[in-house]
C-alpha positions, -999 to +999 in steps of 0.1 A: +129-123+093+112-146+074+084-137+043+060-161+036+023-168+027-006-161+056-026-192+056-063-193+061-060-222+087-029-204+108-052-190+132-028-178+157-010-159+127-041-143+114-051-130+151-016-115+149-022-094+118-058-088+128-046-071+160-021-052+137-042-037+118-059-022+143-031-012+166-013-001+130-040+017+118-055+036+147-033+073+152-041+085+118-066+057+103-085+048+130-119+045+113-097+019+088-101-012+113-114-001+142-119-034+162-108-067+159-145-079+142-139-056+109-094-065+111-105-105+109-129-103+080-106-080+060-075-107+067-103-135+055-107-120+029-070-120+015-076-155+011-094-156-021-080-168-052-072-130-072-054-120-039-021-121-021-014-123+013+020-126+026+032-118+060+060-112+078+076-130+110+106-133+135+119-163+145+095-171+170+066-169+144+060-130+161+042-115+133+062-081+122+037-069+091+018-077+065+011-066+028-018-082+002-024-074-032-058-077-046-062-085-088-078-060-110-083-054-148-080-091-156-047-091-138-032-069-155-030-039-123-029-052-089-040-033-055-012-033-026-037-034+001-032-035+031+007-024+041+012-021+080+043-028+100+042-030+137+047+002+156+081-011+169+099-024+143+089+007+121+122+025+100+138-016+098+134-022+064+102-042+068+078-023+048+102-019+019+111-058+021+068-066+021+067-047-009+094-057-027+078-092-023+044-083-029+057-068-061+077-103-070+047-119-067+028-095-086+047-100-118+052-139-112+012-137-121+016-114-148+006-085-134+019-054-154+014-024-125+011-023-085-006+007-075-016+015-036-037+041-026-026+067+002-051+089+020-047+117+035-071+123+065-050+144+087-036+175+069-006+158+060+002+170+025-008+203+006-037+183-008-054+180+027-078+205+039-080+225+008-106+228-026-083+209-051-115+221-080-111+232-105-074+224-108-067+195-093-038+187-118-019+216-104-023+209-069-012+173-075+020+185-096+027+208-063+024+178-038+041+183-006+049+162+025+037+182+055+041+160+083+055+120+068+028+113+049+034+074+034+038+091-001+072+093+001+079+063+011+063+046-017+088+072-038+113+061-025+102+021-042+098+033-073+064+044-072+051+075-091+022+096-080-003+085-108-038+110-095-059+118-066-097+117-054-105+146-039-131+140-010-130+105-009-127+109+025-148+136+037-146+171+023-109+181+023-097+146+027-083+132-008-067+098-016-035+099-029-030+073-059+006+061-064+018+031-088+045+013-106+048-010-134+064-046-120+063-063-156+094-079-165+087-073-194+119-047-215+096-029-241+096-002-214+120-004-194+149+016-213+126+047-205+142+070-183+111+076-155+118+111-148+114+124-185+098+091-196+120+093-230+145+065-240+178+074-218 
């Protein structure tokens, strides 16, 4: 498997991830990129200049995911949007590889945090189909994973659940923000992130 850069004139590579998306998106996320028309213009739009697109492949050029990353705060944060892995090469190593990359990349630019948000449309943690108001701190410090919700597997990178919009999907339906810091640089880094003291 091979990372690299999507390019905005490898057409047969960006009909790929198009058709990913889609296909990626569509048992819980299906109103994410429905059809092939709203896949293409999000992967044109990873092309711009405050973005990062990097995908995936085999050997043969098969495309096997894709991850971007979209500049915000002067650079400073960066969004990892989107992440999807084709259906059949799922629990390889993939996903975890595109981030790692993304994240690479991230701090070759000077980007201090990588943060990704994870809805959750389908009842699939305890902040799904329930009134997170008034306290919507304690619900988020009670977070659990009802049926394998994606938070855990940006746990599992390093990432740290950082808030959540409640509704921002319909009533009942929050989004789930995670994020990390990727900055190289060691004024922080002798913290401990579980009691965030020096260790």
């Amino acid at each position: 498997m091979l990372i690299i850069d999507l390019c905005a004139d490898d057409h047969e590579t960006i009909q790929q991830v198009a058709a990913l998306l889609v296909q990626g998106f569509n048992e819980h996320w299906p109103n994410a990129w429905p059809d092939m028309d709203v896949a293409l213009q999000e992967v044109q739009e990873s092309f711009g200049s405050d973005r990062i697109s990097r995908v995936a492949v085999d050997e043969r050029g098969t495309v096997l995911g894709w991850v971007g990353g979209i500049s915000q705060y002067g650079g400073n944060v960066w969004e990892l949007h989107p992440l999807v892995v084709h259906p059949d090469h799922r629990g390889k190593g993939i996903g975890r590889a595109l981030v790692v990359n993304v994240e690479e990349k991230v701090a070759g630019r000077g980007g201090l945090t990588l943060w990704v948000g994870t809805d959750d449309e389908d009842h699939m943690t305890t902040l799904s189909d329930v009134d997170l108001y008034p306290n919507v701190l304690e619900h988020l410090a009670r977070i659990r994973n009802l049926r394998n919700h994606p938070y855990e597997f940006y746990q599992k990178l390093g990432f740290f659940v950082v808030g959540v919009m409640p509704d921002a999907n319909g009533l009942g339906k929050p989004d789930i923000y995670m994020a990390k810091r990727v900055s190289n640089d060691d004024r922080y880094n002798t913290l401990s992130p579980d009691t965030r003291e020096p260790a």
